[in-house]
TIVO-2410 file (N, C-alpha, C; in nm, 3 decimals):
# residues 185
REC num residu      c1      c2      c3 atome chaine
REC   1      X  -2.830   0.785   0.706     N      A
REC   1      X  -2.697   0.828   0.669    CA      A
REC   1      X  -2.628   0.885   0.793     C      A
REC   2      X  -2.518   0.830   0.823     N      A
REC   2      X  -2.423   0.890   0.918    CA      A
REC   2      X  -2.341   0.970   0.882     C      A
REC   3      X  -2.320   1.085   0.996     N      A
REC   3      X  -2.257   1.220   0.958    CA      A
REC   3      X  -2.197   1.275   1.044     C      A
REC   4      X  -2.090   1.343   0.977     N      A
REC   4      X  -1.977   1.404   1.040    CA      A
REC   4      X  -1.968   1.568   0.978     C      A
REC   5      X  -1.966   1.639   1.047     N      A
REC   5      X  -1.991   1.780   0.980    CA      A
REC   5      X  -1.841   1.854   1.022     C      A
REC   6      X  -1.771   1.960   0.917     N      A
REC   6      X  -1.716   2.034   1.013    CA      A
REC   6      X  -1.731   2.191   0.991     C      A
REC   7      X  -1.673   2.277   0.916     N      A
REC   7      X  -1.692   2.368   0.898    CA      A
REC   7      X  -1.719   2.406   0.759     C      A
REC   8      X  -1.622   2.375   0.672     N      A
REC   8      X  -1.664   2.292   0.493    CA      A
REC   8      X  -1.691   2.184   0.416     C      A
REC   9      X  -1.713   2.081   0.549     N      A
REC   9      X  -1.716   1.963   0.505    CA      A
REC   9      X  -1.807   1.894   0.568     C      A
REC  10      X  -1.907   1.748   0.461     N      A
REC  10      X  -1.958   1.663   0.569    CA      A
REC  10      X  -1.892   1.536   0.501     C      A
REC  11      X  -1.883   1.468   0.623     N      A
REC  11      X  -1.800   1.323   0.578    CA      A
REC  11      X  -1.956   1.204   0.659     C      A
REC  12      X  -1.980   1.159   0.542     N      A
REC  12      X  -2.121   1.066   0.561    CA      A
REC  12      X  -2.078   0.941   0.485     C      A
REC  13      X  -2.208   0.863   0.523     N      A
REC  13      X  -2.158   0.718   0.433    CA      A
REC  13      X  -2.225   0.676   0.323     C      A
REC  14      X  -2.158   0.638   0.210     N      A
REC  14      X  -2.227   0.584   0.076    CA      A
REC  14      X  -2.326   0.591   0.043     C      A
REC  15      X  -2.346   0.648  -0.058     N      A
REC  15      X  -2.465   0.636  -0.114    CA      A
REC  15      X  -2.482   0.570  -0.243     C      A
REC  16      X  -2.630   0.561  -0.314     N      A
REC  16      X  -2.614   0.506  -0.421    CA      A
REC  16      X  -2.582   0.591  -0.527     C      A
REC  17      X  -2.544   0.604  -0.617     N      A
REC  17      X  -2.478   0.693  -0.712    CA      A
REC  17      X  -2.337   0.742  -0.705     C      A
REC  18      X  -2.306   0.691  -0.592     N      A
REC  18      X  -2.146   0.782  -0.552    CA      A
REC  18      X  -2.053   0.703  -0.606     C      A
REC  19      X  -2.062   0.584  -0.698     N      A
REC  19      X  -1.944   0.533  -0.748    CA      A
REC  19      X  -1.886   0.591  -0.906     C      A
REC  20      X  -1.970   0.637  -0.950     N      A
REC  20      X  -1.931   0.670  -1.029    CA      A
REC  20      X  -1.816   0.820  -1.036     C      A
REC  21      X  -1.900   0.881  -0.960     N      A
REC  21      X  -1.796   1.012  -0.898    CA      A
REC  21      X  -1.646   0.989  -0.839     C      A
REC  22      X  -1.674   0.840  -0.719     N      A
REC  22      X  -1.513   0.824  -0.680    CA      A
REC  22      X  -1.464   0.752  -0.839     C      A
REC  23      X  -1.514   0.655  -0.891     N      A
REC  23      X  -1.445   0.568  -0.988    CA      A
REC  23      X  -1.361   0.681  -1.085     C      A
REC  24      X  -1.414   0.857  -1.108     N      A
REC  24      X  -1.379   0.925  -1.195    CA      A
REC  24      X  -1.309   0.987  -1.096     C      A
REC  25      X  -1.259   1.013  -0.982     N      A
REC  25      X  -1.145   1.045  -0.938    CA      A
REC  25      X  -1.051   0.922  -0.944     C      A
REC  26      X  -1.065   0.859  -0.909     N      A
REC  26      X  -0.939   0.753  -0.909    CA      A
REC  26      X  -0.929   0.749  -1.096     C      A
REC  27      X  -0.957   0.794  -1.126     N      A
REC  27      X  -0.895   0.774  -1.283    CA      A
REC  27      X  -0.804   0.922  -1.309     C      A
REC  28      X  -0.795   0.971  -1.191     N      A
REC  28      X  -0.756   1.148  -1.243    CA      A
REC  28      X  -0.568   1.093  -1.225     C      A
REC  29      X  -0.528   1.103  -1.327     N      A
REC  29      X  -0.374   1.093  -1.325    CA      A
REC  29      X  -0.299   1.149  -1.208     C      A
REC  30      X  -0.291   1.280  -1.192     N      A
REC  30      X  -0.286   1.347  -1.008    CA      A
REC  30      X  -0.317   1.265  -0.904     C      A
REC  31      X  -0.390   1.191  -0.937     N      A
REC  31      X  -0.478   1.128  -0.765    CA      A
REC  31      X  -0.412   1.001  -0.756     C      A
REC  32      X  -0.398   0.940  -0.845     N      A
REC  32      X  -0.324   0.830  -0.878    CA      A
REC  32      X  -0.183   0.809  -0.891     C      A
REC  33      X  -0.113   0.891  -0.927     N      A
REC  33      X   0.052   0.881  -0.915    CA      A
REC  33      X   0.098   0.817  -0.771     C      A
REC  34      X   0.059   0.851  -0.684     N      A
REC  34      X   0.117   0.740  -0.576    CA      A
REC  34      X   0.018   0.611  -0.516     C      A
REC  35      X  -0.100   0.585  -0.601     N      A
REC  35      X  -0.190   0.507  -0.521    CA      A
REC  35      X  -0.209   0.387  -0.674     C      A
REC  36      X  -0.243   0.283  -0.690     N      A
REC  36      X  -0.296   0.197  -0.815    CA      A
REC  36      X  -0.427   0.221  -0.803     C      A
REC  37      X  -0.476   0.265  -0.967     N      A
REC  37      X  -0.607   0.308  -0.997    CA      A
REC  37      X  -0.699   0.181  -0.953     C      A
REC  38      X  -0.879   0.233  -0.907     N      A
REC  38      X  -0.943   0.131  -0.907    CA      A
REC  38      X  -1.012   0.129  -1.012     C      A
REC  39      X  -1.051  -0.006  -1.056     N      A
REC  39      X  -1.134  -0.027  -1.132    CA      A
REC  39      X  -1.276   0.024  -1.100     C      A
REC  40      X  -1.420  -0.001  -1.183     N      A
REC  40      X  -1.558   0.072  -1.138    CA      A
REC  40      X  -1.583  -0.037  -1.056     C      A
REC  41      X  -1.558  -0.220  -1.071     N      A
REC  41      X  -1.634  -0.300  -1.009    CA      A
REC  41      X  -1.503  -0.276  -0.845     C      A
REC  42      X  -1.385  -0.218  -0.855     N      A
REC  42      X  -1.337  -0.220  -0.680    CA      A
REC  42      X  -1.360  -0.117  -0.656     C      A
REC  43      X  -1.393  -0.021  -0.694     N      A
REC  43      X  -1.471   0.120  -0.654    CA      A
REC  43      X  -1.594   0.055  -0.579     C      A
REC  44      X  -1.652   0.000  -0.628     N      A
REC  44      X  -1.829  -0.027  -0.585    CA      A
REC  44      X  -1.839  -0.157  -0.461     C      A
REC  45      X  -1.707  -0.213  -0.468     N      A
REC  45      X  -1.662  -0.297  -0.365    CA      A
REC  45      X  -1.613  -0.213  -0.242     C      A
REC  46      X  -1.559  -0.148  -0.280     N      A
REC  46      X  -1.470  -0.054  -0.174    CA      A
REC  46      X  -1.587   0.036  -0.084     C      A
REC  47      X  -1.695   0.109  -0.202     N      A
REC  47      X  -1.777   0.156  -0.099    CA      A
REC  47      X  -1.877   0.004  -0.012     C      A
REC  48      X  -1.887  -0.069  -0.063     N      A
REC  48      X  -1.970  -0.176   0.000    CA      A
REC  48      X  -1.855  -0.197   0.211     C      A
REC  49      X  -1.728  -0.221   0.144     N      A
REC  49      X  -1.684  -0.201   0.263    CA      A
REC  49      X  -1.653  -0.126   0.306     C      A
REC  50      X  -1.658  -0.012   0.302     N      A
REC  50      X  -1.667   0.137   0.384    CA      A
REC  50      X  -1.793   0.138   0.490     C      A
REC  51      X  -1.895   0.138   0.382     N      A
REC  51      X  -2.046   0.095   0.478    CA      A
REC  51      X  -2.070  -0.002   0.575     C      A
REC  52      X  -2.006  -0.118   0.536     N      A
REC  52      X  -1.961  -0.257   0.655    CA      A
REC  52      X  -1.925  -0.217   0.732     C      A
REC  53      X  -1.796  -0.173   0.752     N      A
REC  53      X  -1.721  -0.096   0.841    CA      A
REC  53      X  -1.793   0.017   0.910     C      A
REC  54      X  -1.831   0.109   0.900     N      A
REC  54      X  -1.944   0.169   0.954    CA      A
REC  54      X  -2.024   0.128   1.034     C      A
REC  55      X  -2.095   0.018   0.953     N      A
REC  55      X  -2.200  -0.048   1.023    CA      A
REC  55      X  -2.174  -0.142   1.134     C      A
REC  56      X  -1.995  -0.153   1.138     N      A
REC  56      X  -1.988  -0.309   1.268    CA      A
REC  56      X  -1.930  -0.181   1.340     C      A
REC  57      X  -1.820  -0.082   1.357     N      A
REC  57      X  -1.745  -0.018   1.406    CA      A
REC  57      X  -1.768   0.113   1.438     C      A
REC  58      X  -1.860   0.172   1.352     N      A
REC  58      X  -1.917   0.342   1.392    CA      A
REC  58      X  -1.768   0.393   1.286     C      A
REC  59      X  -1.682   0.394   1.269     N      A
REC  59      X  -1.649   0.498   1.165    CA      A
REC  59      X  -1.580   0.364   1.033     C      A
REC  60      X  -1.536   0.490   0.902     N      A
REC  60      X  -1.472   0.456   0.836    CA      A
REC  60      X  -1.436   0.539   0.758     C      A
REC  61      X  -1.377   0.477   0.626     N      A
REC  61      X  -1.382   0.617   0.543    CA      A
REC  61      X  -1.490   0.653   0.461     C      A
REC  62      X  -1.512   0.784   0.519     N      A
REC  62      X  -1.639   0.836   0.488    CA      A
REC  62      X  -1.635   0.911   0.317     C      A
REC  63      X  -1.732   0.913   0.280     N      A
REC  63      X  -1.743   1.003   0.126    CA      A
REC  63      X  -1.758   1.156   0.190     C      A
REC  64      X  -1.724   1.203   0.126     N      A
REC  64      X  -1.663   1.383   0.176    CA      A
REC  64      X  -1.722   1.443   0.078     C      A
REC  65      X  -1.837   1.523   0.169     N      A
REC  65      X  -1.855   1.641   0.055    CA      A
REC  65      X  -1.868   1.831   0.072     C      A
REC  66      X  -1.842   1.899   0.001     N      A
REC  66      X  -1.847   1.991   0.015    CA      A
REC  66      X  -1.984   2.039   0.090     C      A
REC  67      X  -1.999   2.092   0.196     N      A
REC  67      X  -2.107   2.113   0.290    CA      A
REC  67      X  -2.176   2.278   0.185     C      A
REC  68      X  -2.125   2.328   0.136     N      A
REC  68      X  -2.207   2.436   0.070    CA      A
REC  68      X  -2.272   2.393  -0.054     C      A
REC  69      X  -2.229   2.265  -0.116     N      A
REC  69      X  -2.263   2.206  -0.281    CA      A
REC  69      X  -2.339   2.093  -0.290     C      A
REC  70      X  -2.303   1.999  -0.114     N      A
REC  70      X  -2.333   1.869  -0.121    CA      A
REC  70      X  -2.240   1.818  -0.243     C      A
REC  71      X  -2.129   1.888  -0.292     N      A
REC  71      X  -2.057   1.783  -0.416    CA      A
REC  71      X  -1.964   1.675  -0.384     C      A
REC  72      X  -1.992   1.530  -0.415     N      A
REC  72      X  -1.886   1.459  -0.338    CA      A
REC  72      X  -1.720   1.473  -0.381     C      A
REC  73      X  -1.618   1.535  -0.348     N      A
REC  73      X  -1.464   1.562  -0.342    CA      A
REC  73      X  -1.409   1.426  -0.328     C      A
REC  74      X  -1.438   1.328  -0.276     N      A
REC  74      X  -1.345   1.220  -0.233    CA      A
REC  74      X  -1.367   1.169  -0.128     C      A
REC  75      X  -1.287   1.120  -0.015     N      A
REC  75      X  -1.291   1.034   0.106    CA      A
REC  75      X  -1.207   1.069   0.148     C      A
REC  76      X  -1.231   1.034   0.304     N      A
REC  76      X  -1.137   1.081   0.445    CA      A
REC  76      X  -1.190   1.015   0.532     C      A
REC  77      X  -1.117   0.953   0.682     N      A
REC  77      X  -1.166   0.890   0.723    CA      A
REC  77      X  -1.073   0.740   0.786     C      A
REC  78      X  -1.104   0.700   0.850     N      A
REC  78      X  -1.107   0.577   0.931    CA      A
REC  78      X  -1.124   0.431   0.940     C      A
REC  79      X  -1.007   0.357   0.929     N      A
REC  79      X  -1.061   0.172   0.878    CA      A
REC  79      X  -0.923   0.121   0.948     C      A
REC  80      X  -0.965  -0.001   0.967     N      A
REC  80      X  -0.884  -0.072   1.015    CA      A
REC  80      X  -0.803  -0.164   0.914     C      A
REC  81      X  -0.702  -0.169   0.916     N      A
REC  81      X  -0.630  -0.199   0.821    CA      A
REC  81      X  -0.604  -0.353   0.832     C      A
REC  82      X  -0.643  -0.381   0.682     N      A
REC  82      X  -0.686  -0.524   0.613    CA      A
REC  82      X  -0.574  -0.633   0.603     C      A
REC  83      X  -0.445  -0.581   0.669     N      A
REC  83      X  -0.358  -0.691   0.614    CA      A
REC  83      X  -0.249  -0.711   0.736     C      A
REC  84      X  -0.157  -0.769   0.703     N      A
REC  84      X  -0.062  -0.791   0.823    CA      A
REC  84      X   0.037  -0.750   0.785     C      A
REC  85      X   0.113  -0.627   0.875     N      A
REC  85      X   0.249  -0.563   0.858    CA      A
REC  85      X   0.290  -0.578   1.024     C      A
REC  86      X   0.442  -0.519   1.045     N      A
REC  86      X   0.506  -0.500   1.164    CA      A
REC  86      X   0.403  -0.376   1.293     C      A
REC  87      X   0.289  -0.298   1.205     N      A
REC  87      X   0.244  -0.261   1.308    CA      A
REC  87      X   0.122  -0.275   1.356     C      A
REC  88      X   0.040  -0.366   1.276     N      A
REC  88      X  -0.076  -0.419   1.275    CA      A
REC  88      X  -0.104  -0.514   1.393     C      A
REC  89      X  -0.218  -0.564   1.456     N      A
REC  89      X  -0.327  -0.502   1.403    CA      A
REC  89      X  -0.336  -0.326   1.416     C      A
REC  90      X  -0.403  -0.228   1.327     N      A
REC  90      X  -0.412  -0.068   1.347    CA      A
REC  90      X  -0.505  -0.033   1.314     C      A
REC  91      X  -0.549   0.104   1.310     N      A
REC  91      X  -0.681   0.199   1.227    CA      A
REC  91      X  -0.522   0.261   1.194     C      A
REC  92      X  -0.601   0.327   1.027     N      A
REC  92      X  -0.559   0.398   0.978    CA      A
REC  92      X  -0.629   0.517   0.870     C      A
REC  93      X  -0.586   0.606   0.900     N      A
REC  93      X  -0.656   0.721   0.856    CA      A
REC  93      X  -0.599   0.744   0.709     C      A
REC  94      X  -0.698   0.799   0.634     N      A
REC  94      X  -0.664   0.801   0.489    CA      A
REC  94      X  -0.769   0.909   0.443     C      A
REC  95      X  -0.695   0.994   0.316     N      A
REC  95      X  -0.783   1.089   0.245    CA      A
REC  95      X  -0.754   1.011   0.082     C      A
REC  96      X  -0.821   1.048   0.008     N      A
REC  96      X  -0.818   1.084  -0.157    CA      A
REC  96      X  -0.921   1.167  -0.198     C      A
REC  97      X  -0.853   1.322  -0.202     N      A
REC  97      X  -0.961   1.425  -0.301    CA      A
REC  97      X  -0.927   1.437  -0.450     C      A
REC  98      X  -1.039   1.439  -0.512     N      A
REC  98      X  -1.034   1.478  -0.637    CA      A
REC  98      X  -0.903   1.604  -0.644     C      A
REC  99      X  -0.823   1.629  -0.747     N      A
REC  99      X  -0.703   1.709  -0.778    CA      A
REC  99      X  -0.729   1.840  -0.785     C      A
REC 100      X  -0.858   1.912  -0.852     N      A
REC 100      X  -0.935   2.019  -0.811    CA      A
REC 100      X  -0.951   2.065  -0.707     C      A
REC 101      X  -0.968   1.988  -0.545     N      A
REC 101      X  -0.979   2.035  -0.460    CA      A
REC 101      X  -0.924   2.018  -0.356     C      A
REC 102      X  -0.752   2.039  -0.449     N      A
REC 102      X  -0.635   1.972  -0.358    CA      A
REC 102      X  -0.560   2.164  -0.289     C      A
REC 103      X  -0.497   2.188  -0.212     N      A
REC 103      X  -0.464   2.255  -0.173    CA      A
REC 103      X  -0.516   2.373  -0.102     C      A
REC 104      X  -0.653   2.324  -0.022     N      A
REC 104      X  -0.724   2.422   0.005    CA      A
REC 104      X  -0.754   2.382   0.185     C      A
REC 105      X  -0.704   2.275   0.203     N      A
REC 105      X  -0.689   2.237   0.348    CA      A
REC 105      X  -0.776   2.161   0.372     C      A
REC 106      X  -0.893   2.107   0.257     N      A
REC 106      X  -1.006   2.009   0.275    CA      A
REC 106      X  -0.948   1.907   0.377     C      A
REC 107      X  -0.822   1.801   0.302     N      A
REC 107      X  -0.787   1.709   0.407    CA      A
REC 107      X  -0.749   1.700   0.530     C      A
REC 108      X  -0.667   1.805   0.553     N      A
REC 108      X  -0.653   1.854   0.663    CA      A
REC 108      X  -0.745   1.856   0.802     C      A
REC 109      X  -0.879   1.943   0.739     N      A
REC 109      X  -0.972   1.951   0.801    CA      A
REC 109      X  -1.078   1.846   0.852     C      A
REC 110      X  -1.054   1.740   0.722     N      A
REC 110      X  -1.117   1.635   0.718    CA      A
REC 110      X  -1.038   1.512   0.798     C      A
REC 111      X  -0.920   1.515   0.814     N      A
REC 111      X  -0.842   1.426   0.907    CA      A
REC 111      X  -0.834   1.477   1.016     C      A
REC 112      X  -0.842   1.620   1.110     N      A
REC 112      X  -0.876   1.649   1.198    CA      A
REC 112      X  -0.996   1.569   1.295     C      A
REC 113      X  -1.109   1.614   1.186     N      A
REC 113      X  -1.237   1.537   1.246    CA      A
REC 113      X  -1.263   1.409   1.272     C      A
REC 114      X  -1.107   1.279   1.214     N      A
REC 114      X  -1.133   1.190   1.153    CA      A
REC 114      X  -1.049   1.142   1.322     C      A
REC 115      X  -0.982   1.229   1.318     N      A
REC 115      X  -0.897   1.150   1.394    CA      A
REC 115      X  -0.914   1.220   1.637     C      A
REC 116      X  -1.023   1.279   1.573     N      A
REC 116      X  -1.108   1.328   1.701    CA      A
REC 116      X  -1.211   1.263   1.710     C      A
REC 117      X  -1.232   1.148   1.580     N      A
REC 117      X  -1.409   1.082   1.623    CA      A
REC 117      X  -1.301   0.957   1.678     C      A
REC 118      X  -1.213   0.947   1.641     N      A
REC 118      X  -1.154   0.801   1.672    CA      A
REC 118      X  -1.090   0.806   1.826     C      A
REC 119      X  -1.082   0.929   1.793     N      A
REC 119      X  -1.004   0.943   1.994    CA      A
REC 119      X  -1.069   0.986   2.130     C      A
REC 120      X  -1.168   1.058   2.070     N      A
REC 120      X  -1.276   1.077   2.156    CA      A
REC 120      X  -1.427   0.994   2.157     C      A
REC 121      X  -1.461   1.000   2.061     N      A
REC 121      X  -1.564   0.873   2.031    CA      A
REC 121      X  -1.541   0.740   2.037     C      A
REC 122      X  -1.412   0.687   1.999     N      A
REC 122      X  -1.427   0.524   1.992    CA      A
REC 122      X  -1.305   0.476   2.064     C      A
REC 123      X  -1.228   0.553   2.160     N      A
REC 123      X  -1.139   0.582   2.263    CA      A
REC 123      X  -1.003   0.481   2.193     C      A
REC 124      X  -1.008   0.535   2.008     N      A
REC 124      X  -0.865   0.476   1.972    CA      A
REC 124      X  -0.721   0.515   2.080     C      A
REC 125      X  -0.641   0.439   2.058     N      A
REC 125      X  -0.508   0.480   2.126    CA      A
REC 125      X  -0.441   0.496   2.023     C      A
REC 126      X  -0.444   0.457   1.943     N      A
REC 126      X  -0.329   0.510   1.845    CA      A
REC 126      X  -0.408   0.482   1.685     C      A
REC 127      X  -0.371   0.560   1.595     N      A
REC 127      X  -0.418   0.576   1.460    CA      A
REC 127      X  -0.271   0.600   1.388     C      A
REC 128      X  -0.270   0.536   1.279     N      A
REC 128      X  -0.153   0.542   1.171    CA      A
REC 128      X  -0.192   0.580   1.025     C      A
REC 129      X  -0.103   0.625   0.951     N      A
REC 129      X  -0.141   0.645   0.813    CA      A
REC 129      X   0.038   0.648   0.767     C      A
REC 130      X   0.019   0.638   0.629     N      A
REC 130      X   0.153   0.570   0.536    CA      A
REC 130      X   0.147   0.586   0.378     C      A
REC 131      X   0.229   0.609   0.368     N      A
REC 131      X   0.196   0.652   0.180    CA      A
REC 131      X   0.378   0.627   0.128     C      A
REC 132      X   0.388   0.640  -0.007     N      A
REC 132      X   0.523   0.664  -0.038    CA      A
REC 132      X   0.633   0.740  -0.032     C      A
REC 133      X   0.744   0.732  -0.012     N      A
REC 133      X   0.773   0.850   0.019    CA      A
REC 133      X   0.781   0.994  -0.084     C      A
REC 134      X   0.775   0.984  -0.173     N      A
REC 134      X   0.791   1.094  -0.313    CA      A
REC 134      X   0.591   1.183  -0.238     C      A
REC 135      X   0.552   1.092  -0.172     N      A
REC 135      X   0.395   1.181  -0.192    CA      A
REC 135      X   0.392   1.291  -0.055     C      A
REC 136      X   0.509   1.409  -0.095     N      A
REC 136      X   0.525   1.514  -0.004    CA      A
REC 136      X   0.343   1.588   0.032     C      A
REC 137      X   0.243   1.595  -0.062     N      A
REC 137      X   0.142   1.633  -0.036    CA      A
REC 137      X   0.067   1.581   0.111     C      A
REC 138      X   0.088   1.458   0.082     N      A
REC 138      X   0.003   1.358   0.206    CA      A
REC 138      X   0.057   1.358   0.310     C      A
REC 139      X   0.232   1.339   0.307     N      A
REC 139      X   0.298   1.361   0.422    CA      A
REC 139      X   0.285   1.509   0.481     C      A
REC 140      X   0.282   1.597   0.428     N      A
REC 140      X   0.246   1.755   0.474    CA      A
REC 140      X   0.121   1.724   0.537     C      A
REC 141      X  -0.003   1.664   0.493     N      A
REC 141      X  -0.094   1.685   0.585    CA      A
REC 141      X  -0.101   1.565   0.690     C      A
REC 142      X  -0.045   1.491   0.721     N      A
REC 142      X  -0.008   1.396   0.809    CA      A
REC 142      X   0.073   1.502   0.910     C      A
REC 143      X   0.184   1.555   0.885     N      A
REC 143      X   0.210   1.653   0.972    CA      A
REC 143      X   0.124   1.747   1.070     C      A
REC 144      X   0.090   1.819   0.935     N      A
REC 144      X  -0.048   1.926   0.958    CA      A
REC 144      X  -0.145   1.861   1.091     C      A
REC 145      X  -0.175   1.727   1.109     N      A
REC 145      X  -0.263   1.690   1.174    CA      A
REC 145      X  -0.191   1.641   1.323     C      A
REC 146      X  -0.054   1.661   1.292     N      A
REC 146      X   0.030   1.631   1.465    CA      A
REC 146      X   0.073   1.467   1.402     C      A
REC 147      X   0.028   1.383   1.325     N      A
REC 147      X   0.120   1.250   1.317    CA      A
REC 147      X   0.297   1.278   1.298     C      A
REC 148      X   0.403   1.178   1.351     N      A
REC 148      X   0.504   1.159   1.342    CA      A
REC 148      X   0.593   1.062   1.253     C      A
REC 149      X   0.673   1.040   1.185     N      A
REC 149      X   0.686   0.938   1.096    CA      A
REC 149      X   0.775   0.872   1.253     C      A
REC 150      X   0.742   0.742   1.238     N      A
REC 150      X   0.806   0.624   1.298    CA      A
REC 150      X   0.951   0.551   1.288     C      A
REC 151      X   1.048   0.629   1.360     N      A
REC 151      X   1.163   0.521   1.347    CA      A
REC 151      X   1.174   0.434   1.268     C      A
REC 152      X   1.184   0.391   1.190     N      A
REC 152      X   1.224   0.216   1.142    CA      A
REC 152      X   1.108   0.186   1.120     C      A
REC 153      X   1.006   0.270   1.087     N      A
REC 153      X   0.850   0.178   1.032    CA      A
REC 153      X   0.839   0.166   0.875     C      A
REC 154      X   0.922   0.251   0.819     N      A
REC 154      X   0.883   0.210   0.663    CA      A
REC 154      X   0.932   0.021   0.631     C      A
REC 155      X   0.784   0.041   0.502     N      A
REC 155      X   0.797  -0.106   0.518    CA      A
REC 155      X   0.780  -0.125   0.355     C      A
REC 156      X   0.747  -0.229   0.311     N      A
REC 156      X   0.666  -0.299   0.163    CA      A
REC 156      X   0.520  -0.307   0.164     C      A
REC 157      X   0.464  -0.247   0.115     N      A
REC 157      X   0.304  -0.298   0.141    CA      A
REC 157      X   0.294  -0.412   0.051     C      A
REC 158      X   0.261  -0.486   0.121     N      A
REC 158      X   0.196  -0.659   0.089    CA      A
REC 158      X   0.130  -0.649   0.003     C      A
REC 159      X   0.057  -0.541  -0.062     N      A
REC 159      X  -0.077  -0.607  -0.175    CA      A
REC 159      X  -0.011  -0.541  -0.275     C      A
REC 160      X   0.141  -0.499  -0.276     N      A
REC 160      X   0.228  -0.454  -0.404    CA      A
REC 160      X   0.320  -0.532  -0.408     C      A
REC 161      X   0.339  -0.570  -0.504     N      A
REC 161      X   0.514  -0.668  -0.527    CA      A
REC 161      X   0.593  -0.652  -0.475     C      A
REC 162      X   0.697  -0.688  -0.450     N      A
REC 162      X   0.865  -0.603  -0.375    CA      A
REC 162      X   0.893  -0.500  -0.491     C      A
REC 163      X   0.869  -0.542  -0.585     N      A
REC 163      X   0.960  -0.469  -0.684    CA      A
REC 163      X   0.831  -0.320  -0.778     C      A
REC 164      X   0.740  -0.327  -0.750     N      A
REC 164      X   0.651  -0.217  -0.809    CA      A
REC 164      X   0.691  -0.097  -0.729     C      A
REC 165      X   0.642   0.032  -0.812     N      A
REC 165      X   0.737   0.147  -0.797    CA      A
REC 165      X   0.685   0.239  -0.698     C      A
REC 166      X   0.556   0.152  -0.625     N      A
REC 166      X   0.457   0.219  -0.512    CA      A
REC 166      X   0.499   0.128  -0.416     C      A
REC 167      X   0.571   0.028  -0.405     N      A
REC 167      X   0.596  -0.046  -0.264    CA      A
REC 167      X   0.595  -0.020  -0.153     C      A
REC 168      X   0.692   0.094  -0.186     N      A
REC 168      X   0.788   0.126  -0.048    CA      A
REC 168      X   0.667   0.266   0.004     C      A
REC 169      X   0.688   0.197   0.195     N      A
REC 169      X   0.599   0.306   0.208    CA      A
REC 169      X   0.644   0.375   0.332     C      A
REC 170      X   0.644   0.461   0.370     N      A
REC 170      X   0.651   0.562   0.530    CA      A
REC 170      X   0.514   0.502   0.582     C      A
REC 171      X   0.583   0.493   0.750     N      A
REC 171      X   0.487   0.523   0.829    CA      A
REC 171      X   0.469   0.633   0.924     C      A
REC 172      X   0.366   0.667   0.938     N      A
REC 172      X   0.311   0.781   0.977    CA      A
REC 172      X   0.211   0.737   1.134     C      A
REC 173      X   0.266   0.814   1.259     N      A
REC 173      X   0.160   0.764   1.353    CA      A
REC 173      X   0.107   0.884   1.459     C      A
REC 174      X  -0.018   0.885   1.516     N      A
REC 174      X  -0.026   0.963   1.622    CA      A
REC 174      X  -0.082   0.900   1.737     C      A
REC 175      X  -0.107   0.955   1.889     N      A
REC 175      X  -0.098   0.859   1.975    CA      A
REC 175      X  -0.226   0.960   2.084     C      A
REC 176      X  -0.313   0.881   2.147     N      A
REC 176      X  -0.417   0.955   2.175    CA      A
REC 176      X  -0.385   1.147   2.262     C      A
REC 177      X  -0.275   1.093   2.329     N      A
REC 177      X  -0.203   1.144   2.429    CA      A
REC 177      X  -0.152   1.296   2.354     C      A
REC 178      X  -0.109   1.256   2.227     N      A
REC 178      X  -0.031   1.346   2.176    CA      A
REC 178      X  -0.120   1.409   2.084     C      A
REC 179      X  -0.282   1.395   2.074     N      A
REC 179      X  -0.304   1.459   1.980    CA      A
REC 179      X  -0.445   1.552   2.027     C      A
REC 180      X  -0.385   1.682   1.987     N      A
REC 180      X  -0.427   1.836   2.072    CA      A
REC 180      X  -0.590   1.838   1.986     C      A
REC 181      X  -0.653   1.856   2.072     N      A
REC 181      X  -0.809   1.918   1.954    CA      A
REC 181      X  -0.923   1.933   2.084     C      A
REC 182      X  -0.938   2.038   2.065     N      A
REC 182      X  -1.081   2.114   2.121    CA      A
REC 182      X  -1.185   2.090   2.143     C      A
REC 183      X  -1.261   2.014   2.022     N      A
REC 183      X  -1.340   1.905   1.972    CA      A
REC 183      X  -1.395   1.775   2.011     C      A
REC 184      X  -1.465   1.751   2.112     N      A
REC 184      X  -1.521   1.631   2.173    CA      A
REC 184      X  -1.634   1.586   2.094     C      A
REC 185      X  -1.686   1.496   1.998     N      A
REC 185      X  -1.759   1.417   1.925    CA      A
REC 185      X  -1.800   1.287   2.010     C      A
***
């Protein structure tokens, strides 16, 4: 198991049993308002390629857990993004915590680390992340972490219709140069 530790958190990779835990966050109405729920069989797909990814690249998005409980919270973490938009090819950084253990700076902390293994460890130049715009939570910690929203980058995400009510998305970017951390991994 690969691991990422920080101060409340370890971000490691898949295990067996852990689908059922994410499959019951992505069903939490909160967690889901700006994202389309997964099913249990793309839950169990999704960790299969998390671990892929891992295994060809050294990061991804990792399963996150509380370092005092070992309880898994969700994911944070690192992947290269699967489709073709105006700023692709990219890595992009992404959280989803369970709604319980939303406002306590988990992601924050956890995109910190996420985005110091990618800049110091795997000598990314640039990392992006993007969500809708109504999801002020995510964009606050996109801030929080030094990303900038992009001129003229909001776009349609491709694996949503034009017309579904999650389409439209912000982009969000940071750039190796510009992003401050203490932290060499």
């Amino acid at each position: 198991m690969k691991c990422i530790e920080t101060k409340r958190l370890l971000l490691r990779t898949w295990e067996q049993g852990d689908d059922g835990t994410l499959y019951q966050i992505n069903q939490d109405p909160k967690v889901i308002e700006f994202v389309p729920p997964l099913s249990m069989e793309q839950t169990k797909k999704f960790i299969v390629s998390c671990n892929d990814h891992s295994d060809k690249l050294g990061y991804t998005i990792w399963a996150t857990c509380l370092k005092e409980t070992a309880e898994l919270i969700g994911f944070i973490g690192l992947r290269s993004v699967s489709w073709e938009a105006h700023f692709t090819p990219a890595v992009e950084i992404a959280w989803r915590l369970g709604s319980q253990h939303w406002g306590k700076g988990y992601a924050t902390e956890g995109a910190k680390a996420s985005l110091a293994i990618g800049f110091n460890k795997y000598n990314l130049n640039k990392i992006v992340s993007f969500t809708v715009p109504k999801n002020i939570r995510s964009i606050r910690v996109m801030e929080k972490i030094g990303m900038h929203r992009v001129k003229d980058g909001d776009f349609a995400h491709p694996k949503l219709s034009p017309d579904h009510p999650l389409s439209k998305h912000v982009l969000y970017e940071i750039n190796r140069e510009d992003f401050k951390s203490p932290v060499v991994l």
